[in-house]
C-alpha distance (Angstrom), angle and dihedral (degrees) to the residues before:
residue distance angle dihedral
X1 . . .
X2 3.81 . .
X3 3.58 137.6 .
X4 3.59 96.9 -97.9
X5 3.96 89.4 49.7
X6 3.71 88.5 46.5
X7 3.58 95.3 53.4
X8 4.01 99.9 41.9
X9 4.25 88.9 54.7
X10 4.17 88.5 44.0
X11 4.12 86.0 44.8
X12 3.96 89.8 50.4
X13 4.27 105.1 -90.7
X14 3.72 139.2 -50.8
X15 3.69 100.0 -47.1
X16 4.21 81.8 102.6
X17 3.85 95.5 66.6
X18 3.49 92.9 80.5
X19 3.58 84.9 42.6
X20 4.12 106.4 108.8
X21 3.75 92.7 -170.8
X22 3.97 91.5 41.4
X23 3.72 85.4 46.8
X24 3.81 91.1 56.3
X25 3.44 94.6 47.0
X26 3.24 93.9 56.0
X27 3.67 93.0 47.3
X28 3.55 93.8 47.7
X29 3.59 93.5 57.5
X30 3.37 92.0 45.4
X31 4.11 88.8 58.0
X32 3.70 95.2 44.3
X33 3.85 97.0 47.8
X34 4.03 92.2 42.3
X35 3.81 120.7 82.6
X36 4.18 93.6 -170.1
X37 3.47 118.1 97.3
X38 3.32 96.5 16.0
X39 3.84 96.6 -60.8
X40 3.58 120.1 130.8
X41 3.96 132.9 105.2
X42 3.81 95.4 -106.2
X43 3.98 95.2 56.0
X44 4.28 89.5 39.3
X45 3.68 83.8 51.0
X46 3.89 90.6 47.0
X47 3.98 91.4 40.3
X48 4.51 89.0 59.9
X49 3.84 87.4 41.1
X50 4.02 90.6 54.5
X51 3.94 88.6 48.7
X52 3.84 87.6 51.6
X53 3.41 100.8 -100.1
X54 3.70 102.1 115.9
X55 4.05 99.5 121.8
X56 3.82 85.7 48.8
X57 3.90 97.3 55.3
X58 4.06 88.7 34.1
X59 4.36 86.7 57.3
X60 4.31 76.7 54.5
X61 4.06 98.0 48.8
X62 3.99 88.3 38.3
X63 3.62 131.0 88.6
X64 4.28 92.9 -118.5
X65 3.38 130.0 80.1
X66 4.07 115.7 -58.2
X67 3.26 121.7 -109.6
X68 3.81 118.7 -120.6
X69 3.67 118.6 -115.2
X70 3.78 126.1 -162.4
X71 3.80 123.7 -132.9
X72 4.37 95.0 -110.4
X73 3.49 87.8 53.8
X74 4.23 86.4 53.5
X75 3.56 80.2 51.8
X76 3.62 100.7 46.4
X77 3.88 89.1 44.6
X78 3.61 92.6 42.1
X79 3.72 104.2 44.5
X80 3.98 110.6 -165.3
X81 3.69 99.7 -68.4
X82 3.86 96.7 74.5
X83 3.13 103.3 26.8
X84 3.97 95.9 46.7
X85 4.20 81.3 56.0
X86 3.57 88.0 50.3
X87 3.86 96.2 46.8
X88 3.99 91.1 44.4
X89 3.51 92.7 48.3
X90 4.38 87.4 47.9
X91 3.71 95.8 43.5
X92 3.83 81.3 -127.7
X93 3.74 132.3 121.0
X94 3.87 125.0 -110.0
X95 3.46 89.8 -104.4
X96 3.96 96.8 52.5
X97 4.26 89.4 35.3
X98 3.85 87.4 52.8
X99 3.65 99.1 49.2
X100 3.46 95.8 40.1
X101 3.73 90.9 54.8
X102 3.75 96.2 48.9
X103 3.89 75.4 69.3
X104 3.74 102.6 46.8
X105 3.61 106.7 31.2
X106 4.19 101.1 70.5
X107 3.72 85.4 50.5
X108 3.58 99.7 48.3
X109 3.57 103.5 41.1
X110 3.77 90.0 48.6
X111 3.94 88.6 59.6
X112 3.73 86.7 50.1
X113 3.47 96.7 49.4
X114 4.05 101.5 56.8
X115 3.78 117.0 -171.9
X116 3.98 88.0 12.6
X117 4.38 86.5 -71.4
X118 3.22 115.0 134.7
X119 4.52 96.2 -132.9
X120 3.77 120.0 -135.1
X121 4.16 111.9 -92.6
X122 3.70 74.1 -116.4
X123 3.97 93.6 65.3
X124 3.97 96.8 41.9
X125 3.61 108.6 116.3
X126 3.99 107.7 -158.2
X127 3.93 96.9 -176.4
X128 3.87 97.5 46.8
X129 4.32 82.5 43.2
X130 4.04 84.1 56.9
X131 3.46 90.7 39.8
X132 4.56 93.4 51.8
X133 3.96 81.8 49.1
X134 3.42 106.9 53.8
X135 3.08 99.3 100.9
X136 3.81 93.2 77.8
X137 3.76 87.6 59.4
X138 3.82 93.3 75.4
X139 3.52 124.0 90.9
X140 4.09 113.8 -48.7
């Protein structure tokens, strides 16, 4: 069974896949907690800090308030390789994938950066992730 499988039965069936924002969700939990193809929250965290971003993504791993981020700097930080994954994955464009992540990603890297630690790839749970967002799969 695979992630996205294992989050649609924990988020209550498949009435998420045709969900764009469940879809990128899932897909951006997918990128953070994998290490292949560049994937991985270490080198996402390294690609923002590269772009400039660093004291935006540190207010994220930190135990303060996050920073807000706006969707041309996801794009600027992102370039086209993750975010055209991210988009593909969605069914969205890069417009709509990069605003909509300038929403989710403060949230969900804080919860995957307990006690303002970034956790070994190792330690990154994506199912209990999908599980702490759910919430944002009800009804918008």
């Amino acid at each position: 069974m695979g992630l996205l499988d294992t989050a649609l039965g924990m988020l209550g069936g498949n009435n998420q896949a045709n969900d764009p924002k469940a879809m990128l969700i899932q897909a951006a939990i997918g990128l953070l907690s994998n290490q292949q193809q560049g994937g991985g929250l270490q080198n996402l965290l390294g690609a923002f800090q590269n772009a400039g971003l660093g004291s935006i993504v540190s207010s994220w791993v930190g135990t303060g308030q996050n920073l807000p981020i706006s969707a041309d700097q996801i794009q600027q930080a992102l370039g086209g390789g993750h975010l055209s994954q991210l988009a593909e994955a969605s069914g969205l464009s890069h417009e709509d994938t990069a605003q909509h992540l300038s929403d989710l990603l403060p949230g969900l890297i804080d919860k995957m950066t307990p006690n303002g630690q970034v956790p070994d790839h190792a330690n990154i749970d994506p199912a209990a992730l999908m599980q702490q967002f759910s919430s944002l799969f009800g009804k918008s």
